[in-house]
Residue, then its C-alpha position, 0 to 999 in steps of 0.5 A: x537463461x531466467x530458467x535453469x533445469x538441473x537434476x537432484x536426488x532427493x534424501x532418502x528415509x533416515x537410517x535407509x542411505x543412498x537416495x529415494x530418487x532424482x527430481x527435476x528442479x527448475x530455478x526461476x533466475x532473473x540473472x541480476x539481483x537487483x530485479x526479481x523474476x517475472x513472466x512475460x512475453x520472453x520468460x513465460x516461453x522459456x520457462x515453457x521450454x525448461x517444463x519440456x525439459x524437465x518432462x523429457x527428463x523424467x521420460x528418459x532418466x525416471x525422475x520421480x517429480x518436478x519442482x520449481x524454485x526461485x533465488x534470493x528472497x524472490x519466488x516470482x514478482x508476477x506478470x511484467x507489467x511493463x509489458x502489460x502496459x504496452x498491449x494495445x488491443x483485445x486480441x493481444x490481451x487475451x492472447x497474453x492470458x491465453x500464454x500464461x494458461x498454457x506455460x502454466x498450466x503445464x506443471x499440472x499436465x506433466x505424468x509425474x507429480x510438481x512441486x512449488x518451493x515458494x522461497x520468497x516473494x510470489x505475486x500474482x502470476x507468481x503465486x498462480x505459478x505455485x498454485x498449478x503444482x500439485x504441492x506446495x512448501x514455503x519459507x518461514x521467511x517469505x514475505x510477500x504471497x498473495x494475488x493483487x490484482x483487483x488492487x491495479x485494475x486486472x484480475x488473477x487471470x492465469x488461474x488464480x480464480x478457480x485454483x485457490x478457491x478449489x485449493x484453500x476454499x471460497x472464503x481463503x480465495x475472496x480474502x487473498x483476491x479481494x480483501x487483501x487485494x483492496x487493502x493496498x495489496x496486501x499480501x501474505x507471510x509464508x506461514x500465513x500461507x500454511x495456515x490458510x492451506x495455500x502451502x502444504x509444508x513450512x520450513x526454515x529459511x536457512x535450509x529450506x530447499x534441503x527440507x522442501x527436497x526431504x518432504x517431497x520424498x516423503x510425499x513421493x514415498x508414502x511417509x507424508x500424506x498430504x490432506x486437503x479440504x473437500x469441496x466447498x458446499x454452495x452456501x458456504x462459496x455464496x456466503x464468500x463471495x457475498x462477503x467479498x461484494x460487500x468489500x468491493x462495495x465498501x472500498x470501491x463503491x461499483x467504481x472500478x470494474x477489476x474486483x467485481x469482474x474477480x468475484x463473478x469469476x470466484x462465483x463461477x469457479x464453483x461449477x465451471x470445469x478448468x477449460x470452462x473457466x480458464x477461457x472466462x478468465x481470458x475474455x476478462x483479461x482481455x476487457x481488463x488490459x485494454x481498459x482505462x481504469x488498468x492503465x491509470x493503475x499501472x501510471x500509479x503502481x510504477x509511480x509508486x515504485x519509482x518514488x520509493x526508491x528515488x523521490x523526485x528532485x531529492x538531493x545527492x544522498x550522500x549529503x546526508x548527515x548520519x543520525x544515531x539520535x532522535x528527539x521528539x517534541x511533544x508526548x501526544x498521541x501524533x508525537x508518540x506515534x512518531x517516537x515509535x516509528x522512528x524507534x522501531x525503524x531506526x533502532x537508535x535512541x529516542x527522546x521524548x519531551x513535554x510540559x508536564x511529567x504525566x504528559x511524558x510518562x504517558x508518551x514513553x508508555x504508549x511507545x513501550x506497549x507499543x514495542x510489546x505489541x510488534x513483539x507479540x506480533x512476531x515483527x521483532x525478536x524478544x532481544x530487540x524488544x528489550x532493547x527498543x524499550x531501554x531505548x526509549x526516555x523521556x523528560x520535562x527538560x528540553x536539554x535532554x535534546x541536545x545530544x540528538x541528530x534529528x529533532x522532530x518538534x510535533x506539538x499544539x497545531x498553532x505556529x506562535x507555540x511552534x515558534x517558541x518551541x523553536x526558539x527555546x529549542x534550537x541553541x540546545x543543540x549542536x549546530x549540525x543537528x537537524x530541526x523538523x516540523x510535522x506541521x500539517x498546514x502551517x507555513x514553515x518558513x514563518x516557524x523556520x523566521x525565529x531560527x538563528x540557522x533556518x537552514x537546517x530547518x524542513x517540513x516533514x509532514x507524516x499522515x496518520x496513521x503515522x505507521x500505516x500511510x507511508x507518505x511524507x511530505x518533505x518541505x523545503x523552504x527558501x532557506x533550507x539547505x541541501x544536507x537538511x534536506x538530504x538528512x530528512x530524505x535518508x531518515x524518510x527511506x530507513x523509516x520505509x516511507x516514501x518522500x515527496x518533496x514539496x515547496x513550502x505552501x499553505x497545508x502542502x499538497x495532500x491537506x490542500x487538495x483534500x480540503x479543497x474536494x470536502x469544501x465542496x462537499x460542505x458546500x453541497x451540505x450548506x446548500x440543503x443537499x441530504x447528507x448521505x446524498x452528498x456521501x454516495x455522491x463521490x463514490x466514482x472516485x472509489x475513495x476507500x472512507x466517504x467524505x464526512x467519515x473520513x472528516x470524523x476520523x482525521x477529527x473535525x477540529x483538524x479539518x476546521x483549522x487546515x479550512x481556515x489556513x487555506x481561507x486566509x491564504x486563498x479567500x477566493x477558492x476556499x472559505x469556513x462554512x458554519x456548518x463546519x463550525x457547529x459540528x465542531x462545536x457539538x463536539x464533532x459526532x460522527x455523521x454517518x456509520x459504515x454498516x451496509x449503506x451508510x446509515x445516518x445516525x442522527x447526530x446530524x438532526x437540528x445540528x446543520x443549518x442548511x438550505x433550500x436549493x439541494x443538488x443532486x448527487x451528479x451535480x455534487x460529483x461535478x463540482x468536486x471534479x471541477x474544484x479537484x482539476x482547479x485546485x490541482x491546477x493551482x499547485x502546479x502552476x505555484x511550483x509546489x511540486x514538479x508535476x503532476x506525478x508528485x500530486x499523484x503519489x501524494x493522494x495514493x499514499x497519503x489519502x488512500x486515493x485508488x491506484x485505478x484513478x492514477x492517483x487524481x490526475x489521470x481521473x480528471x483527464x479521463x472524465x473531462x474535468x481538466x480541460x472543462x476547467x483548465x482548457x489543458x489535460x494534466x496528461x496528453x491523450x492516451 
């Protein structure tokens, strides 16, 4: 049974004994630990016939409430999105809301008061699940509240759109259903949820229901009054929802229909009665389901997932060598940011080194300040502050290596400094140790050729930001060895990071295809297409940053040095513009600014040599579709990775690429560009 019902008596007033009463708890219980609760077309009816139970209960044993729990660390993960996928027609698709509204919706019918005591993760349905009671609590240790469902494609369609905004008000509901959705689905800690007035009460963790329990009781007898907000005047849910386009604007660029269906419902909530509404979010849910854009976002969300746990032709795990040791070559900023995550993730001791004594000290420095901040942010205790940072040393003398399991080597982007890095670094350490590069294009069987032993040598190339962007590309070369390769595995899960396992290639997989899609756009430039023409030609992809914004925040000099990798490597698909060249050496200015439209500031007046035959921002758009499909082509048909799905994964997790285009694949399907260039899709139809 996922749901139990049972009857507790809730603790009456200190000094008074006996109890205040009796209420039915219902425990949302999936039954395996190894998989959290959601609600589908087998558990929402049962977790309606647990309400009729519950509601039978108080008519015959005058029960004073009802509550509704979960276990573990696991309120509700929300809607079964297997079986979301597996909805074939309209019809289905608003009959699937219509099932949710009803189960629901019943905790807010019931003749006694309901309580949510949200003890963990609560997603989507799960945290509309909470919203239908009449109070909620939550655990101080809760992670994972929010409503991410523009992020895949849908919307929260069981109530989430006119109950948070009528609970917490308008700008609370566009933050959590649409800021927060669009940043990757980004969620809520419990007492972020408090603050925001989603939860009525916070208590510890170690004996939350028995506080939760202790609450409801004050709540039922008076002693606790609950204050909620009044209602929201019509300038203020304007202004939210106009804030909340110009996010979706920002992010999706009108490229996905999801957040925009979202925010009209947000509107409507204003003036919409319950019924009203809920038959609005019904119909959206039943356009949304059936669309193309929800089924490449749950192609990309279970990739995602998948990958997280077990990365595609990884090695058995217990070929991997233990590391209680971490060395770091380099003291920059990409070094001290790898020093830094490997401290805080690992919590072993951490070594860094370079040139020159300033150069270290600013290394070590920058990694303790930022120990202090995951302090100051409640992300570690002050203990392991203190530890992290005793933790953490650096040194002019590479022999302060040689105690390290794991050596990452992060230095100058140039392979003969790499080279000779190697070379002075490898017999410092002890044999089983193993070597790393975070090179971000260059070849790493040419570093790994100065070795004595190559084959404890891989790629392992971070993205940055190294903390935020959770790819790595593991790469393996013709030498590396199985245990190097697992090693470098196991490091990439404890660091909470998702690996993907590439052969060793010019600039891999993400740099490569990215380059491919700005050298086009470079191209148009060169062409004489205006420049903020040729940024909102790509807004159908919905890439979260434009393109030559997001070349001025890698840097300029980066992308020249991946362009001039890949020309040496293939001449024939890519080449190095001279528009490229002089922006770099202007000292690269950024180009565009990101207030409202993109505005151009000037930088680019006299610095572009351009020509005289521009395209428009369609024709642009196709030769980016086309060189996408080819160069995607190209690494597949070259073995860089196993399929298609691994470059998927690549492009959402290192790039950002939105979860409603499938990562790129599915995309390039859907708009014909597969078989325009290829005369084959990367996935058969449908």
């Amino acid at each position: 049974m996922p749901v139990h019902v049972r009857t507790l008596d809730l603790p009456a007033a200190p000094g008074t004994g006996g109890s205040a009463g009796r209420v039915a708890l219902l425990t949302l219980d999936p039954g395996d630990p190894r998989r959290p609760f959601v609600l589908g077309p087998d558990t929402l009816p049962e977790l309606g016939r647990a309400i009729e139970e519950a509601e039978r209960l108080v008519r015959d044993e005058g029960l004073l409430a009802v509550a509704v729990t979960g276990v573990g660390g696991v309120f509700c993960a929300g809607a079964d999105l297997k079986s979301v996928a597996g909805v074939g027609t309209r019809e289905d698709a608003v009959a699937t809301a219509e099932l949710g509204h009803r189960v629901l919706g019943r905790f807010a019918e019931l003749p006694v008061p309901t309580f949510a005591y949200v003890n963990g993760l609560a997603l989507g349905g799960g945290l509309e699940t909470a919203l239908h009671c009449t109070h909620r609590t939550v655990s101080d240790q809760a992670r994972g509240l929010g409503l991410p469902e523009a992020h895949l494609g849908l919307v929260p369609g069981w109530g989430g759109t006119y109950l948070l905004p009528h609970l917490a008000g308008p700008d609370v509901a566009v933050r959590v259903a649409i800021e927060n959705a669009l940043a990757g689905g980004k969620t809520l800690t419990g007492p972020q949820a408090f603050e925001a007035g989603i939860a009525d009460a916070v208590f510890e963790a170690a004996d939350f229901l028995v506080q939760s329990l202790r609450w409801t009781a004050a709540v039922l007898t008076g002693q606790v009054d609950v204050e909620r907000p009044g209602p929201a005047d019509e300038a203020t849910w304007d202004a939210a929802v106009a804030r909340g386009r110009a996010v979706a604007d920002a992010r999706v660029h009108g490229a996905a229909p999801a957040p925009y269906r979202t925010l009209d419902l947000l509107a409507a909530a204003r003036a919409n009665d319950r019924a009203t509404h809920f038959a609005a979010e019904e119909a959206a849910l039943g356009d949304l389901i059936v669309s193309g854009e929800l089924r490449a976002g749950l192609y990309a969300f279970d990739l995602v997932q998948r990958y997280a746990k077990r990365p595609v032709g990884a090695p058995d795990p217990g070929l991997a060598r233990g590391v209680t040791s971490v060395g770091v070559v380099g003291a920059g900023l990409m070094a001290s940011q790898l020093a830094l995550l490997f401290l805080h993730r690992l919590q072993v001791p951490v070594v860094l080194t370079d040139v020159s004594t300033e150069r270290v000290d600013k290394g070590v420095a920058f990694v303790r300040d930022g120990v202090q901040d995951l302090l100051r942010k409640g992300r570690i205790t002050p203990d392991t502050a203190n530890r992290l940072t005793a933790s953490v040393s650096g040194s002019v003398d590479t022999s302060a290596l040689s105690g390290c399991d794991f050596v990452i080597e992060a230095v100058f982007e140039e392979l003969a400094v790499k080279q000779d890095v190697l070379r002075e670094l490898e017999p410092l350490l002890r044999p089983d140790a193993v070597i790393a590069t975070n090179t971000s294009s260059l070849s790493v069987t040419a570093m790994a050729s100065v070795l004595e032993h190559p084959e404890r040598f891989v790629g392992f190339h971070f993205f940055n930001p190294v903390a935020v962007l959770p790819l790595v590309e593991v790469v393996r070369t013709d030498a590396t060895d199985d245990a190097a390769l697992a090693t470098a595995f196991a490091v990439g899960k404890r660091l909470k990071k998702t690996c993907v396992l590439v052969r060793d290639a010019p600039a891999f997989v993400v740099n490569r295809i990215s380059t491919r899609m700005f050298d086009e756009v470079v191209r148009a430039l060169d062409a004489g297409t205006p420049l903020l023409e040729v940024e909102r030609s790509l807004d159908p992809l919905g890439l979260p940053m434009s393109p030559f914004r997001l070349a001025h925040f890698v840097g300029p000099a980066v992308m020249l040095h991946v362009h001039e990798t890949l020309a040496d490597a293939f001449p024939d698909r890519y080449r190095v513009s001279g528009n490229l060249r002089r922006w770099v050496e202007a000292g690269g200015p950024a180009l565009v600014t990101p207030k409202g439209p993109l505005a151009a500031t000037g930088a680019d007046e006299g610095l572009f040599e351009v020509g005289t035959q521009p395209l428009t921002a369609e024709q642009v758009l196709h030769r980016v579709q086309d060189a996408l499909a080819d160069e995607v082509r190209h690494v597949l048909d070259e073995g860089v990775v196993a399929g298609p799905e691994d470059v998927d994964v690549c492009l959402v997790l290192g790039t950002g690429h939105p979860l409603f285009t499938g990562g790129i694949t599915p995309y390039l399907d859907r708009v014909g560009a597969s078989e325009r260039v290829t005369g084959r899709r990367f996935h058969p139809a449908g």
